[in-house]
N, C-alpha and C positions, 0 to 999 in steps of 0.2 A: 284547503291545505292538503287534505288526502289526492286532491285530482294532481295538484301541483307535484309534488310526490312523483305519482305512478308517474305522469308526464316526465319527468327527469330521471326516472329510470330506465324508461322505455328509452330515452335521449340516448343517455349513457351505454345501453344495450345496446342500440345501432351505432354508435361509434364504435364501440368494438368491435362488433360485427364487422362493420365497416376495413377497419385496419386492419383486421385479420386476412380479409377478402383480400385486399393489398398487397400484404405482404406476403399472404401465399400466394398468390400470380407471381411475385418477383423471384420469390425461391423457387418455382417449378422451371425458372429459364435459367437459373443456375445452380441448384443443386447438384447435379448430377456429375460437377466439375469441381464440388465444395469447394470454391472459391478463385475464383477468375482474379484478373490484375489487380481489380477494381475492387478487390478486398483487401483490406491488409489487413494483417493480424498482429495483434499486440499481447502483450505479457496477459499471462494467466491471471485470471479475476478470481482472488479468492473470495469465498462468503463473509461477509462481516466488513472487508476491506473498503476503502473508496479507494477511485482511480482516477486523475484528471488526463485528458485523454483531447484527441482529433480526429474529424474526417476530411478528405478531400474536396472539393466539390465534385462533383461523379461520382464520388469513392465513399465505401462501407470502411467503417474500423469494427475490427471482430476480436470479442474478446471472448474469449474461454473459458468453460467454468464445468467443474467436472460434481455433477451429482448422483447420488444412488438411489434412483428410483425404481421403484415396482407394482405390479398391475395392485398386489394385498395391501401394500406401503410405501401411496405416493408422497413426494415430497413438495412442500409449499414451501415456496421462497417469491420474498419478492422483489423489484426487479425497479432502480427508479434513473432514470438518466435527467441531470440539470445541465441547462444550456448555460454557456457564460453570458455575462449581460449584454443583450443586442444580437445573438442568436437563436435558431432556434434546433430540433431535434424529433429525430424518432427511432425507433430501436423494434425489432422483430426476435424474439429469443425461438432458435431453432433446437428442437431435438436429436438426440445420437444417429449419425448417419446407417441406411440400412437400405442394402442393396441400391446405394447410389444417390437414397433422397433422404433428405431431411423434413421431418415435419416440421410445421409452424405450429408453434405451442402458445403465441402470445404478442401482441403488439402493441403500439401506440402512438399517436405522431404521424401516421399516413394519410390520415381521414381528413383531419386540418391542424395549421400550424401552433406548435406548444414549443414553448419555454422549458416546460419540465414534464416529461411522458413519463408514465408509469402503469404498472400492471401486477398481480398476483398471478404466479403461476404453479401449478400442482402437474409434477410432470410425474409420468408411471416407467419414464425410462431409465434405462443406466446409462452413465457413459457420459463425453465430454458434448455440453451443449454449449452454445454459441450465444451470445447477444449483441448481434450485428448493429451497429450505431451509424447514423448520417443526419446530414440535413434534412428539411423538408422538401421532398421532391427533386431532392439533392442537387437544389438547385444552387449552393454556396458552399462556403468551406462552414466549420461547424467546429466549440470548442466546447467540453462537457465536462460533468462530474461524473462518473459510474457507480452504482452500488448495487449488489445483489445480498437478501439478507433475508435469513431463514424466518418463516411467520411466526414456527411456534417452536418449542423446545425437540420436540421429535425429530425433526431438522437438523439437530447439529451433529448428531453422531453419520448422518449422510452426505457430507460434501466435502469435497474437496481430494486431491489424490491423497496427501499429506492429514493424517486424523490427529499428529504431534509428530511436532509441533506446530504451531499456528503462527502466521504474520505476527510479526512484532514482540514473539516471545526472548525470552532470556536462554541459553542452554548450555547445558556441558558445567552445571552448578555443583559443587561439592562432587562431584563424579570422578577426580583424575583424569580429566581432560577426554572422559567418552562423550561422546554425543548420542542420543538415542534419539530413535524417528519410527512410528506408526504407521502403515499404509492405510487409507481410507476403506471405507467397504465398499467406495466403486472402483476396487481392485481385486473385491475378495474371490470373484470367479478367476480373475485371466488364469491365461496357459504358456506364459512368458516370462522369464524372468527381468526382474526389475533394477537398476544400478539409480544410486542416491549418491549426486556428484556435490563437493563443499569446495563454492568461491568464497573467499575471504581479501577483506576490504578493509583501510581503514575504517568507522564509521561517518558515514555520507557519503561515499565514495565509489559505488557501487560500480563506475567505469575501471578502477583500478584493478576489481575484483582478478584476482588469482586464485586456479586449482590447485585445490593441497591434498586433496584424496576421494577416492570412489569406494563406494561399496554394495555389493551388493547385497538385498533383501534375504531373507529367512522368512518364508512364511509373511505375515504381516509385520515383522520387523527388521529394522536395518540398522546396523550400530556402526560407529566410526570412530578412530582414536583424531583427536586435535593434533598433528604438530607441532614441535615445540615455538614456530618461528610467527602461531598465532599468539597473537595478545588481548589481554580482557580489554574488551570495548570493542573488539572488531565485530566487524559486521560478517555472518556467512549466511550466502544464498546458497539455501537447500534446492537442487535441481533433481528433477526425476525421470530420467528416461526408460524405453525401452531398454535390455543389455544390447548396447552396442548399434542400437538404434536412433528410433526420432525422441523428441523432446514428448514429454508429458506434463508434466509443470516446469514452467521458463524458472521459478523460482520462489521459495519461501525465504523471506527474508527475517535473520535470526540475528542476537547481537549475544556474544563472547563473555558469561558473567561467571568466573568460577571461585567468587567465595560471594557469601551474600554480604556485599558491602556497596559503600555510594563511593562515586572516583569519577574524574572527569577525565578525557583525553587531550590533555595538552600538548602533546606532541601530534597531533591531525588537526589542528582547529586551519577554516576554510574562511579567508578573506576574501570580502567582495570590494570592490572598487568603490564604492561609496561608504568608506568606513564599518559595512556589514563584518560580522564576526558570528561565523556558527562553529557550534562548540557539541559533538558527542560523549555519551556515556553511560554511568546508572547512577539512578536517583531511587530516593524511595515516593508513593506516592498515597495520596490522601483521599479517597472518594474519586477516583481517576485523575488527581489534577496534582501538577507540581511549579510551583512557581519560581521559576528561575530568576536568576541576576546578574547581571555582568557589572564590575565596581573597580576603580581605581586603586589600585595599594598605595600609588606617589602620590596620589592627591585626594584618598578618604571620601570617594564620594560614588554615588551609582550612576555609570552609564546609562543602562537601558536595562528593560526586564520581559521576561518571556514567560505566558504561563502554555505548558507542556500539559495536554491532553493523554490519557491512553484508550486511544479509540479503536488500535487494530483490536482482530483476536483473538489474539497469542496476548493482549496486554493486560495488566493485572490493575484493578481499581484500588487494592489496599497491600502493599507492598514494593518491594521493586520492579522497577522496568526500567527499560530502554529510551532516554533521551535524545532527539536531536535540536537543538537549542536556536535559533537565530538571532541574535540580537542586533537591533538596527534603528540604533538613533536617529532624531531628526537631523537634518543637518542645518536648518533656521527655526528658529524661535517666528509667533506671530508679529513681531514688528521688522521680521527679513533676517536678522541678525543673527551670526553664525552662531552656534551652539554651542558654550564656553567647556562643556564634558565631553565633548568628543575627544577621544581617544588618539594620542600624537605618537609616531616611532618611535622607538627606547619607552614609553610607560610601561610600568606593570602594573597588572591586570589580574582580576583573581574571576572565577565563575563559583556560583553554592547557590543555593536555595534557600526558601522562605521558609522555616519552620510554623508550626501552630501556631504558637509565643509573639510571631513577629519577628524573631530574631534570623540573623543572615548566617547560615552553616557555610561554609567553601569547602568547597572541593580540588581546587587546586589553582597553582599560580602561573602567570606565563609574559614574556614581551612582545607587546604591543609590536610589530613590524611589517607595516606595506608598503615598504619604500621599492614602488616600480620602477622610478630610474635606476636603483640598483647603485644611487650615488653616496649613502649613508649610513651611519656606524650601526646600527641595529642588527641584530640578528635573527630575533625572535626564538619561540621556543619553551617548551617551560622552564619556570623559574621556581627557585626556593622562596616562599611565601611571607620568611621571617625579614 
């Protein structure tokens, strides 16, 4: 049992090995350009967050994640990329550019082909590090989960530009409409000033997103007044650039809650073409979880139900947070036959949650309306509940 052991140690120590050998040979013929065509770069990977993501065939997707490490106080995070089903995956996390190169700090996935690569990595540098994703020998296109996610608790005061708020948090709570935002302490040296820019969106809507104001930093802090023209439930992606520069975080994404209450937004709910219905807003929650429900008012009965996770980490396990709902009936029962609850133009509709008890709270009312031909009385929209 001991020989089997070491054997599968030593296994495991040369795959690493292995991959590392790898991947540093491919960074040494492109570092020095950080990042040729053949990379693309996608939104900022915050710690804690997942991300479903792609690569090219040929091509690197590079995501960015900004840590504060140092030679007294490195930091361990670890690093795991899932292939979707029937591909596969590897990933090389490079360190802070310097003097033109990047180190290779950690691999997986080069050596031989995986489903799911993963690695520990304890990096002693500052600054924004890379976890370049592709196929295996990028010889296909490739479609994955991301997550980078601190080991131990020392960790969390070290990542990300953004120290508050965090992915998925609530903001601008009892405040009169300020926003407050921290800068991380892999900012606490620069010699630059910093601009914290606010798009605001309905919630889910993140292409609609509009700028409503910039501000810039104080020291490790940057405040910003809301507009009157935001509404509770909107969504604002916190951006952070240089002043007047390049992007530094593409974005924290924040949702608009200024009194501690549960409300749903029924004037943004997003129809899919197969009868889908998603529904933004704030709920309270239980042990991280809230269990949604979509219900009939004309005809007493429940559609469909959603239960809501809070898994970014900005999100709160006992309290409120930030819902986005989907609800999505079957549209056949198993003997073929259509499904007598689906939802018809003109019904109304309520969205609320599962309380402890069992019992169904709502949060608000609205009409049923996806008439695409555009031929019928409906209108949609919220509606008065009684």
């Amino acid at each position: 049992m001991l020989l089997l052991a070491f054997t599968a140690s030593c296994t495991d120590a040369n795959d690493m090995e292995a991959d590392l050998d790898l991947a540093s040979s491919e960074a040494e013929q492109v570092d020095k350009a950080d990042g040729p065509a053949t990379w693309d770069v996608a939104p900022t990977l915050h710690v804690g967050a997942r991300a479903f993501d792609g690569a090219q065939q040929g091509g690197r997707r590079v995501h960015p994640v900004w840590i504060a490490g140092a030679t007294s106080a490195p930091v361990t995070f670890d690093v795991e990329v899932a292939a979707a089903e029937g591909y596969d995956v590897r990933f090389a996390v490079l360190g802070p550019i310097k003097n033109g190169v990047r180190p290779v700090l950690a691999a997986d996935g080069y050596a031989s082909r995986k489903s799911i690569a993963k690695a520990r990595v304890a990096t002693k540098l500052s600054g924004e590090h890379l976890i370049v994703v592709g196929s295996y020998n990028l010889a296909r296109e490739t479609f994955y989960d991301v997550t980078a996610r601190c080991a131990n608790t020392a960790c969390n005061a070290k990542v990300d530009i953004l120290a508050s708020p965090k992915a998925g948090a609530l903001v601008a709570m009892q405040t009169n409409r300020l926003l407050q935002a921290n800068l991380g302490a892999v900012l606490a040296t620069r010699n630059f000033d910093v601009e914290l820019e606010l798009w605001v969106s309905p919630p889910g809507q993140s292409w609609n997103a509009v700028k409503v104001a910039t501000s810039v930093a104080s020291g490790n802090q940057v405040n910003a007044i809301l507009p009157a023209s935001v509404k509770a439930g909107d969504d604002i992606q916190l951006v952070v650039r240089k002043a007047g520069g390049a992007v530094l975080d593409s974005g924290v994404l924040t949702r608009f809650a200024p009194t501690a209450t549960a409300f749903a937004r029924t004037d943004a709910i997003l129809l899919g073409d197969l009868v889908s219905v998603q529904i933004g807003g704030v709920v309270g929650f239980f042990e991280g979880v809230a269990e949604m429900s979509l219900r009939s008012v004309t005809h007493n009965r429940e559609i469909a139900t959603h239960t809501v996770r809070a898994e970014l980490p900005g999100a709160v396990g006992n309290g409120f947070g930030a819902f986005d709902a989907t609800f999505a009936p079957e549209l056949f029962n198993a003997e073929g036959v259509v499904n007598p609850v689906l939802p018809r133009d003109g019904e109304k509709l309520s969205v609320g949650w599962i309380d402890g008890n069992g019992g169904y709270r709502r949060l608000g009312c609205f009409e049923y309306c996806n008439d695409l031909a555009g031929t019928g009385s409906c209108t949609g929209g919220p509606r008065a509940c009684n």
